[in-house]
Structure formats: structure tokens, C-alpha cells
N, CA, C and O of each residue as an XYZ file, in Angstrom:
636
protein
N       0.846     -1.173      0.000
C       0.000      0.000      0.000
C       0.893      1.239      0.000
O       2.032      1.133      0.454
N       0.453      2.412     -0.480
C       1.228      3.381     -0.786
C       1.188      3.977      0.613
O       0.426      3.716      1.544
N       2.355      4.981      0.520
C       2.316      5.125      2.301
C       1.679      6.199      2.348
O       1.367      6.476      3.507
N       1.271      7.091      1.435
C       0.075      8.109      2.043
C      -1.259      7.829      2.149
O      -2.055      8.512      2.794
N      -1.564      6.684      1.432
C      -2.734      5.921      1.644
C      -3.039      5.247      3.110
O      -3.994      5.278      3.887
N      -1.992      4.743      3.099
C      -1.958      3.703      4.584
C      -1.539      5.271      5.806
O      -1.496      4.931      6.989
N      -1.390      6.096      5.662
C      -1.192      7.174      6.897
C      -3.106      7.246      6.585
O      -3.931      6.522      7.143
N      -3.295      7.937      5.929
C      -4.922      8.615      5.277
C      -5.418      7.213      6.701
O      -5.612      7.537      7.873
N      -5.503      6.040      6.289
C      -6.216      4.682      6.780
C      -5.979      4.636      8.027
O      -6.899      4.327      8.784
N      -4.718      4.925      8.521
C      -4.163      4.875     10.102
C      -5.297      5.756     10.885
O      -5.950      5.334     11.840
N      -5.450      7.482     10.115
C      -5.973      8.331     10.587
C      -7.384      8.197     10.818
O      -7.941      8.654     11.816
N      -8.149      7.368      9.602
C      -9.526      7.538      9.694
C      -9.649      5.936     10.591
O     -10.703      5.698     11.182
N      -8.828      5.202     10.615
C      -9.462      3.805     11.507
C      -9.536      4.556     13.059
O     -10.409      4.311     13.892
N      -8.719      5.260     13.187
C      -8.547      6.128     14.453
C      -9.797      7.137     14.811
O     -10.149      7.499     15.934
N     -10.430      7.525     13.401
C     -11.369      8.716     13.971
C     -10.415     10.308     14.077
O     -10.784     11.326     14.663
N      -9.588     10.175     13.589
C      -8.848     11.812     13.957
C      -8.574     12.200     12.682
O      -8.281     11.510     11.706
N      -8.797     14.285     12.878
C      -9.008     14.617     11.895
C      -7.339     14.848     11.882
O      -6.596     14.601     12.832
N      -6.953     15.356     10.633
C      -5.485     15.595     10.446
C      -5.039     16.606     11.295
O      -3.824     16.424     11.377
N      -5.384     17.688     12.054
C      -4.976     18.539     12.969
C      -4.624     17.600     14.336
O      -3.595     17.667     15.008
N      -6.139     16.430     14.609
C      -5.335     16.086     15.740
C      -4.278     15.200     15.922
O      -3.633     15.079     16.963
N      -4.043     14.318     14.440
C      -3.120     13.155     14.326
C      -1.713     14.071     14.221
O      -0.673     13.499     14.550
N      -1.618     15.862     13.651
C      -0.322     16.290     13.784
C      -0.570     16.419     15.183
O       0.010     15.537     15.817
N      -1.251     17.238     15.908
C      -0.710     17.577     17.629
C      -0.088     15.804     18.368
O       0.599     15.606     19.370
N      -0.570     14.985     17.566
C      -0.326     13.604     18.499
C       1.032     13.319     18.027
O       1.783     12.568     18.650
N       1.358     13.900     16.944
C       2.705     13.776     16.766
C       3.895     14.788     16.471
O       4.973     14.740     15.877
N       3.281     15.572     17.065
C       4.228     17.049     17.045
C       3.933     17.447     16.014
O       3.209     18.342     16.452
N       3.883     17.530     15.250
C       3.556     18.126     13.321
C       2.218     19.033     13.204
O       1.132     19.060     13.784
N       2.837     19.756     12.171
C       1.547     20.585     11.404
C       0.471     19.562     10.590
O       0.630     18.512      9.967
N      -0.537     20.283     10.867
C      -1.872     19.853      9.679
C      -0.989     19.604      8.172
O      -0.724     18.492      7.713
N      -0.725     20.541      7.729
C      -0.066     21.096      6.371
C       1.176     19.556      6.469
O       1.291     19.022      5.366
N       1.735     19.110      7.214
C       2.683     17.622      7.370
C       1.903     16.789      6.943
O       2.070     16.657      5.730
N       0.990     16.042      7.401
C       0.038     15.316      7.916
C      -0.623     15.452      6.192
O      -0.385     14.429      5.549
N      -1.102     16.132      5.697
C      -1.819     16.714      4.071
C      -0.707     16.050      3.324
O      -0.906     15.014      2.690
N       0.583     16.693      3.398
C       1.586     16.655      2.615
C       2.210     14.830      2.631
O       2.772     14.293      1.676
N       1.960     14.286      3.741
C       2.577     12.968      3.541
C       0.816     12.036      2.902
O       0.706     11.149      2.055
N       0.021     12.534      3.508
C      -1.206     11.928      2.689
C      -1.096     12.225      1.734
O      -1.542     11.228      1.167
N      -0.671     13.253      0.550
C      -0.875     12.672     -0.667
C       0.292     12.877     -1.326
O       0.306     13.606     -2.318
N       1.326     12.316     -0.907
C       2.828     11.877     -1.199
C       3.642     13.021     -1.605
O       4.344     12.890     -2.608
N       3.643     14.164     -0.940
C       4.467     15.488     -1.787
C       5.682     15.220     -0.679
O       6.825     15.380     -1.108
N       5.551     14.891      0.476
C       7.237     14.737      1.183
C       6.513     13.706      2.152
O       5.331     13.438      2.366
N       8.040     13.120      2.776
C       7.710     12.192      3.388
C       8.578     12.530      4.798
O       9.545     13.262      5.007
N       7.574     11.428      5.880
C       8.784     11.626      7.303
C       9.711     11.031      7.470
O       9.914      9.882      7.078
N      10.594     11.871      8.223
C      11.731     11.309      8.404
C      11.819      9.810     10.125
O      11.119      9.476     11.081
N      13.048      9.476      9.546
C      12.627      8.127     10.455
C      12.364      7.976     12.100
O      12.006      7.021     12.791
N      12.841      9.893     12.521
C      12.267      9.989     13.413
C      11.122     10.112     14.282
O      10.984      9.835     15.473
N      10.137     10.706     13.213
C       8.292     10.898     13.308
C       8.310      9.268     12.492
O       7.083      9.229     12.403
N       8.795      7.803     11.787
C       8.104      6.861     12.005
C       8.230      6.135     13.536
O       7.322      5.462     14.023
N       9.540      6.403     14.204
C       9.395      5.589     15.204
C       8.146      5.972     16.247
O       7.459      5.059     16.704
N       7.862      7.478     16.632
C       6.668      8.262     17.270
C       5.446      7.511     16.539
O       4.701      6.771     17.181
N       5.342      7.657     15.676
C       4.042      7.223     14.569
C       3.874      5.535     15.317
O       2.856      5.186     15.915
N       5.076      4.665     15.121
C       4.816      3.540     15.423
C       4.329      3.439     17.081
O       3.460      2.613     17.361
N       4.714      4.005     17.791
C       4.548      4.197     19.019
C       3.259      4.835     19.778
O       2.849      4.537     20.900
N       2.861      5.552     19.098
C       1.709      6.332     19.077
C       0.812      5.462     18.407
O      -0.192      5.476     19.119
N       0.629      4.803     17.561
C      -0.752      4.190     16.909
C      -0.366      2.482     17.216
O      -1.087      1.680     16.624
N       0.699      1.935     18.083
C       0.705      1.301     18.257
C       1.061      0.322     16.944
O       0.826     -0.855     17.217
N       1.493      0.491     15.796
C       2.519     -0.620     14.781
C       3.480     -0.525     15.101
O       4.053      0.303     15.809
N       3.965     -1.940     14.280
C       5.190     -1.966     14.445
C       6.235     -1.287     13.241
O       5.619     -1.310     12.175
N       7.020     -0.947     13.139
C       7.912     -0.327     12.248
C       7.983     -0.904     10.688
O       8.226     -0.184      9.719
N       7.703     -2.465     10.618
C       8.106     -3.312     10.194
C       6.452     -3.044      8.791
O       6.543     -3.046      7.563
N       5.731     -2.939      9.272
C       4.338     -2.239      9.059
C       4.396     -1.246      8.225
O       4.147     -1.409      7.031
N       4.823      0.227      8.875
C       5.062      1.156      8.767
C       5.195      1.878      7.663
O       4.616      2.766      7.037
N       6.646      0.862      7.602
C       7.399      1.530      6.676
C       7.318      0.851      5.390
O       7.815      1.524      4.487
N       6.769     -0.453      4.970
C       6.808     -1.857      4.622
C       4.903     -1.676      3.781
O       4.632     -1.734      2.582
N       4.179     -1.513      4.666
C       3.307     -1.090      4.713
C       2.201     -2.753      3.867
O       1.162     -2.535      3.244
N       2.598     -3.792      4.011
C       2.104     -4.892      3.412
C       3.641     -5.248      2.721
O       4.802     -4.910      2.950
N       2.782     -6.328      1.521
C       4.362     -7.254      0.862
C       5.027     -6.391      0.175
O       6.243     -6.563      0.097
N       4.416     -5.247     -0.502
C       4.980     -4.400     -1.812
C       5.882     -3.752     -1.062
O       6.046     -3.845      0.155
N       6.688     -2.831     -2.147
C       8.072     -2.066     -1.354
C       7.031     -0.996     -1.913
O       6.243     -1.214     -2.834
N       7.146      0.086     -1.268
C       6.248      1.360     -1.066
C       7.147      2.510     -1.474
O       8.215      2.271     -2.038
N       6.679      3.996     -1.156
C       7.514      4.648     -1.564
C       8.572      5.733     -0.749
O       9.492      6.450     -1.143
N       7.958      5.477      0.582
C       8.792      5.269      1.794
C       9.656      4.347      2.092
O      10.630      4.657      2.777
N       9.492      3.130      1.676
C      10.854      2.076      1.636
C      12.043      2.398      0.696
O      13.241      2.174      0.873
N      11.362      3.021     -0.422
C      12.309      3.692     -1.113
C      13.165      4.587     -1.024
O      14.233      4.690     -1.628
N      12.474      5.581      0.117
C      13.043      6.667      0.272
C      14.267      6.303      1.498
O      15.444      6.651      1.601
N      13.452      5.514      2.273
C      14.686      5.278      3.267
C      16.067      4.441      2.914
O      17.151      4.751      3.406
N      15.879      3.294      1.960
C      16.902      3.034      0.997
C      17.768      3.962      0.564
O      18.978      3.838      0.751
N      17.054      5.333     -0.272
C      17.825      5.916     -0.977
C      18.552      6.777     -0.020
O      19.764      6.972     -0.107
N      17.799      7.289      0.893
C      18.893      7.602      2.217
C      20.021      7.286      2.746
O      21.067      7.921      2.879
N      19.674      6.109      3.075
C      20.956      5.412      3.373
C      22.294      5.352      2.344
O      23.441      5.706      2.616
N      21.789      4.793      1.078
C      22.823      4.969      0.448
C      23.250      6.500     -0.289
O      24.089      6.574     -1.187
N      22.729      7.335      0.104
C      23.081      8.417      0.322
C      24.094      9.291      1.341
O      24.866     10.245      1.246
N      23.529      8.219      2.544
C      24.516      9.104      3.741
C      26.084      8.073      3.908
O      27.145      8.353      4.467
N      25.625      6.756      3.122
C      26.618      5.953      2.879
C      27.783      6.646      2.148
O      28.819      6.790      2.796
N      27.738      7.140      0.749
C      28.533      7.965     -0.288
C      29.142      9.335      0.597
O      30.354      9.549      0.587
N      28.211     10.226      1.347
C      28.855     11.157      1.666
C      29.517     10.877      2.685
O      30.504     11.612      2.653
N      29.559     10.073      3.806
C      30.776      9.705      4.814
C      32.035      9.503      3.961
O      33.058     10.122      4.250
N      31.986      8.424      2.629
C      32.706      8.231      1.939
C      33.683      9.350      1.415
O      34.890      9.458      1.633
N      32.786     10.217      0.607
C      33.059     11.207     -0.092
C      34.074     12.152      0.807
O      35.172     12.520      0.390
N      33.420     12.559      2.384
C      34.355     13.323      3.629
C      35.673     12.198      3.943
O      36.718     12.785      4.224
N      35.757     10.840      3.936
C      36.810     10.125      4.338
C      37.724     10.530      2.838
O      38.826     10.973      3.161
N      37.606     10.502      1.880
C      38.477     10.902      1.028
C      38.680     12.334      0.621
O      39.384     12.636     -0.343
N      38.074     13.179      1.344
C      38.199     14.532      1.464
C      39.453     14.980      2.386
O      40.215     15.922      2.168
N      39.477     14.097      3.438
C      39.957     14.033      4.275
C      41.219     13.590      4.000
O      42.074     14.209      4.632
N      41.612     12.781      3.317
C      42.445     11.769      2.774
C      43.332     12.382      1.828
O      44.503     12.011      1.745
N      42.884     13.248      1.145
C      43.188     14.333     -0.252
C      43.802     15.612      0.808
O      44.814     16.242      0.501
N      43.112     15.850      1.943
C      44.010     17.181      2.582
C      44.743     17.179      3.444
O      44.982     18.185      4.112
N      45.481     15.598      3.707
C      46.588     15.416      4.350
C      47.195     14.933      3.723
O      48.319     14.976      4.222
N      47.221     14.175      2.389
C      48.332     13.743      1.501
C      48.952     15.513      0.645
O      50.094     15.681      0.217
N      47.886     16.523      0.612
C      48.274     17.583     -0.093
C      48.989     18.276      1.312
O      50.154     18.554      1.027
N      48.770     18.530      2.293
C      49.623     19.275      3.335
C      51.222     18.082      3.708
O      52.337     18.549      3.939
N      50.947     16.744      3.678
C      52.306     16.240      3.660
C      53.184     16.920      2.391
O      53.966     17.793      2.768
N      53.172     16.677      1.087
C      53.430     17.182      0.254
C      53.821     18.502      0.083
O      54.624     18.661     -0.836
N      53.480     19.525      0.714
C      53.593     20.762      1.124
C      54.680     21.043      2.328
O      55.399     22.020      2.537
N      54.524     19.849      3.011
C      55.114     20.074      4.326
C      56.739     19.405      3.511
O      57.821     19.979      3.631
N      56.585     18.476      2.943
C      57.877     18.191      2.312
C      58.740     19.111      1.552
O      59.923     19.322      1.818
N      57.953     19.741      0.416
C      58.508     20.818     -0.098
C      59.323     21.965      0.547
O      60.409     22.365      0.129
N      58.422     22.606      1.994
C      58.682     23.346      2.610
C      59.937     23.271      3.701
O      60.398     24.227      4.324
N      60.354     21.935      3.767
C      61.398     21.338      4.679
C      62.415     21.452      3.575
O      63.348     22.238      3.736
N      62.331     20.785      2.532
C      63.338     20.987      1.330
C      63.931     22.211      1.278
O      65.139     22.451      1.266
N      63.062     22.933      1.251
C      63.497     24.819      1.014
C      63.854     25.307      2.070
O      64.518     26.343      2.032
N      63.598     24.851      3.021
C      64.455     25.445      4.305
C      65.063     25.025      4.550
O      65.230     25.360      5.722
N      66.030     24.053      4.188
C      66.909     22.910      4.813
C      68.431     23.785      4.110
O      68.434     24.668      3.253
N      69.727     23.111      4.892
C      70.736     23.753      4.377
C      71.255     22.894      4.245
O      71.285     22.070      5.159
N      72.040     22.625      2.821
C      73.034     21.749      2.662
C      74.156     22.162      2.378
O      74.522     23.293      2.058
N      75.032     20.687      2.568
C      76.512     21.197      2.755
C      77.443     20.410      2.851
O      77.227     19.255      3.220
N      78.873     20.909      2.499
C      79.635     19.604      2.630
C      80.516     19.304      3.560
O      81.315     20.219      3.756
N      80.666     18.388      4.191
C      81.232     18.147      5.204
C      82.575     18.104      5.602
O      82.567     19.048      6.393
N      83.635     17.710      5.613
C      85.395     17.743      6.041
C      85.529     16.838      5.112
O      86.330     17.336      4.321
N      85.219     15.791      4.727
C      85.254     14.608      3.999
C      84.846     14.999      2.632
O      85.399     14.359      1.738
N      83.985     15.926      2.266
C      84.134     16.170      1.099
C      82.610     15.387      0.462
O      82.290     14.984     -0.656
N      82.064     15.416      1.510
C      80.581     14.825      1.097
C      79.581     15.140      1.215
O      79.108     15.107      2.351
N      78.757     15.605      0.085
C      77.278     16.430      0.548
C      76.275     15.963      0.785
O      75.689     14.997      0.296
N      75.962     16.825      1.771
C      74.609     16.281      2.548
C      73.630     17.486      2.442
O      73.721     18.668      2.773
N      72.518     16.629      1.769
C      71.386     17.140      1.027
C      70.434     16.519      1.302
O      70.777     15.345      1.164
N      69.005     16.573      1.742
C      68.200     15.903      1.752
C      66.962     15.899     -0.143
O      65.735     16.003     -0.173
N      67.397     15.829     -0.707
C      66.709     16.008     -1.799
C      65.805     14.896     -2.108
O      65.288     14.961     -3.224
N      65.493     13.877     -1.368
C      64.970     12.771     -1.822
C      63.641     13.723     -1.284
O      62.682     12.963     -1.422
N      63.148     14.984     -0.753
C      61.913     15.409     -0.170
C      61.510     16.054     -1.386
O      60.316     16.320     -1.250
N      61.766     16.294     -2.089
C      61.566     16.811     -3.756
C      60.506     15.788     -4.219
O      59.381     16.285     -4.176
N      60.525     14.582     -4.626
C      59.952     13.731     -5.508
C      58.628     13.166     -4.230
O      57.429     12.899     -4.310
N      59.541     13.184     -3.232
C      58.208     12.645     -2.224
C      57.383     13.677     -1.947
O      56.364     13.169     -1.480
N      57.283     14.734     -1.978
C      56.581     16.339     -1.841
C      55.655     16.133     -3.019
O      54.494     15.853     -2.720
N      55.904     16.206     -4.082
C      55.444     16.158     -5.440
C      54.301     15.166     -5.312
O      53.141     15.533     -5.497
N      54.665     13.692     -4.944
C      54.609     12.340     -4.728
C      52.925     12.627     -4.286
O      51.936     12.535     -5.014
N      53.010     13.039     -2.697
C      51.685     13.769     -2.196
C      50.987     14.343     -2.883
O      49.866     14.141     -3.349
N      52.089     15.507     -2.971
C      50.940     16.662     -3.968
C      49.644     16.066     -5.339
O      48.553     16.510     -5.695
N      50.394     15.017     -5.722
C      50.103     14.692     -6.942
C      48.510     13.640     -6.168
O      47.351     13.483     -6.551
N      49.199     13.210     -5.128
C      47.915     11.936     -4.828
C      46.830     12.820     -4.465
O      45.730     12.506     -4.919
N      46.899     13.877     -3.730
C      46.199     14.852     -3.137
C      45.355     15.616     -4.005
O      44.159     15.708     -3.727
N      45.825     16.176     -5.022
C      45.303     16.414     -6.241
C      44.276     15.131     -7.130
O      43.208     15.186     -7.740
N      44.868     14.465     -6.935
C      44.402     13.404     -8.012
C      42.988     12.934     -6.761
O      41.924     12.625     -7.297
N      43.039     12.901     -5.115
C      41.873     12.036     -5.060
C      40.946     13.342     -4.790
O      39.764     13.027     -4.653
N      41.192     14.676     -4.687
C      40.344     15.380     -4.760
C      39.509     15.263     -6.291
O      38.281     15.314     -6.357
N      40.359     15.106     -7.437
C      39.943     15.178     -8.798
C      38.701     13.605     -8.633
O      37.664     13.897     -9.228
N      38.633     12.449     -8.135
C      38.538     11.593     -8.199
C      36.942     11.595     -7.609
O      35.971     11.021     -8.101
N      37.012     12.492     -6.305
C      35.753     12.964     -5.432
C      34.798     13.497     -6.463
O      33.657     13.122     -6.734
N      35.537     14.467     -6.977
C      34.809     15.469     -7.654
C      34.078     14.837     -9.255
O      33.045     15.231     -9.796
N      34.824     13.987     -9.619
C      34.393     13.400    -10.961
C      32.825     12.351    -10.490
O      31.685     12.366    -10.953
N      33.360     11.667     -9.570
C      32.554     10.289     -8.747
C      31.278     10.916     -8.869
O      30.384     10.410     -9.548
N      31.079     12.483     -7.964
C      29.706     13.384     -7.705
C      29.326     14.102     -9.159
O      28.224     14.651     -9.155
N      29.737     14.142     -9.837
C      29.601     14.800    -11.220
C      28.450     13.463    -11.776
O      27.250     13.588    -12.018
N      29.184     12.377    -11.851
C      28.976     10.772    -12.430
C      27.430     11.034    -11.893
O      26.467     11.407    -12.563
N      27.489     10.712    -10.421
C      26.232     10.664     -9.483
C      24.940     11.602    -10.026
O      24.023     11.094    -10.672
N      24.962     12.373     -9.840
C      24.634     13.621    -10.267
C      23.511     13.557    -11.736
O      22.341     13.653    -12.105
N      24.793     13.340    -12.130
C      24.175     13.032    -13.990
C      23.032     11.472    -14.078
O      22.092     11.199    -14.825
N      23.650     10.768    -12.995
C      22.974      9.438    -13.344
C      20.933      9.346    -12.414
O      19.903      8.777    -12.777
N      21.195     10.034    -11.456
C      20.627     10.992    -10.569
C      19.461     11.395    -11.431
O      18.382     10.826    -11.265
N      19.588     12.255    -12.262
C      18.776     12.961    -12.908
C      17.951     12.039    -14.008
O      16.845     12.338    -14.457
N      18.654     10.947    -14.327
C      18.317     10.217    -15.510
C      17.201      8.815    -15.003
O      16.769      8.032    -15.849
């Protein structure tokens, strides 16, 4: 059953008009309208109240019979939504410490003094050159990588 249908059914097996089924659950009338005839839906915090308050179980709820509804959908697409953006911040994250190592290498390079010793042997740290770069380049590249991934999303999103 569609889930603004089955809210509409919750409300009238109950006897309450939509003003009092929002005061029973914190919400506006204008909520209560809006999830009856599917323009937005609640979030999973007003289903656990909802389940609690009219006495279903979640499983019900959200499920609403055998069919997948359009609240099951939505909470799906949620999830794998908040799934991608943890993702998306762990490699955000990932991209602005490989670019500040890289930076931090460079910057040790250029301040560093070299020189030669009694023996006639120089001491240079130059191997921080290619490893500076090394960063820079990964840092660059997984920011580029973030940014392409959400572009991809985005486009596929719409389609």
C-alpha cells in the first residue's frame, strides 16, 4: 500500500481529523496533508513516534504490506546516500593530508641547508623533492577523483 494511503487509513481507523493526528505527533496539519498525498515524506524519526503512538510496528510502517512502497524507497535511498557522503568526507579528508604532507615536504626541502662536510661529502636531503610532489600529486588526483565520482552521481541521478 502506498504510504500516504496507509497514513490517510491509520488516521480515519482512528477517527482523527489531520490537525489532531499532527498535535499527536508534534507536526503541522499542512505535514500530515503533505505525507497523505505523497508530496514529502517523514523522516525516520516521526516513524518511530508514529509507530509508538498508533501502536505498529515499524516493520508495518514503513513496509506497509508485501509491496516495497515509496517510503521504503526513500529510506533506501537515504541510506545509500549518507553511505557515499561519509565516503566522499573520508576521502576529502584523505586528499588534505596527503596535499599538506606534500607541502610540508617541499617546505622542509626549502628550508633545509646543505653542505659539505670535512670529507668532502654532501649532505642534502633532496629525496623530499619527488616525495613532496609524490603527495601533492595523490592529493590532487583524489580530490579530482571525489569530484568526478559526484559529477557521475549527479548526472545518473537525474536520468
Amino acid at each position: 500500500m502506498d504510504f500516504g494511503k496507509q497514513i490517510k487509513q491509520i488516521r480515519l481507523d482512528k477517527n482523527l481529523t489531520q490537525e489532531q493526528m499532527g498535535i499527536m505527533l508534534n507536526v503541522t496539519r499542512q505535514s500530515i496533508s503533505n505525507w497523505e498525498n505523497n508530496k514529502n515524506l517523514p523522516d525516520l524519526e516521526l516513524l518511530v513516534s508514529m509507530s509508538k503512538v498508533f501502536s505498529l510496528s515499524l516493520d508495518q510502517l514503513i513496509l506497509g504490506g508485501n509491496d516495497m512502497n515509496n517510503l521504503t524507497e526513500k529510506l533506501i535511498k537515504d541510506g545509500s546516500e549518507t553511505r557515499r557522503a561519509k565516503f566522499n568526507l573520508i576521502l576529502v579528508i584523505i586528499g588534505t593530508a596527503l596535499l599538506c604532507i606534500g607541502a610540508s615536504c617541499l617546505i622542509i626541502k626549502g628550508m633545509s641547508v646543505e653542505y659539505v662536510d670535512a670529507q668532502g661529502i654532501l649532505h642534502e636531503n633532496f629525496f623530499l623533492l619527488p616525495i613532496g610532489f609524490l603527495f601533492l600529486f595523490s592529493g590532487i588526483a583524489t580530490f579530482c577523483i571525489v569530484g568526478i565520482k559526484n559529477i557521475i552521481t549527479r548526472i545518473n541521478s537525474k536520468s
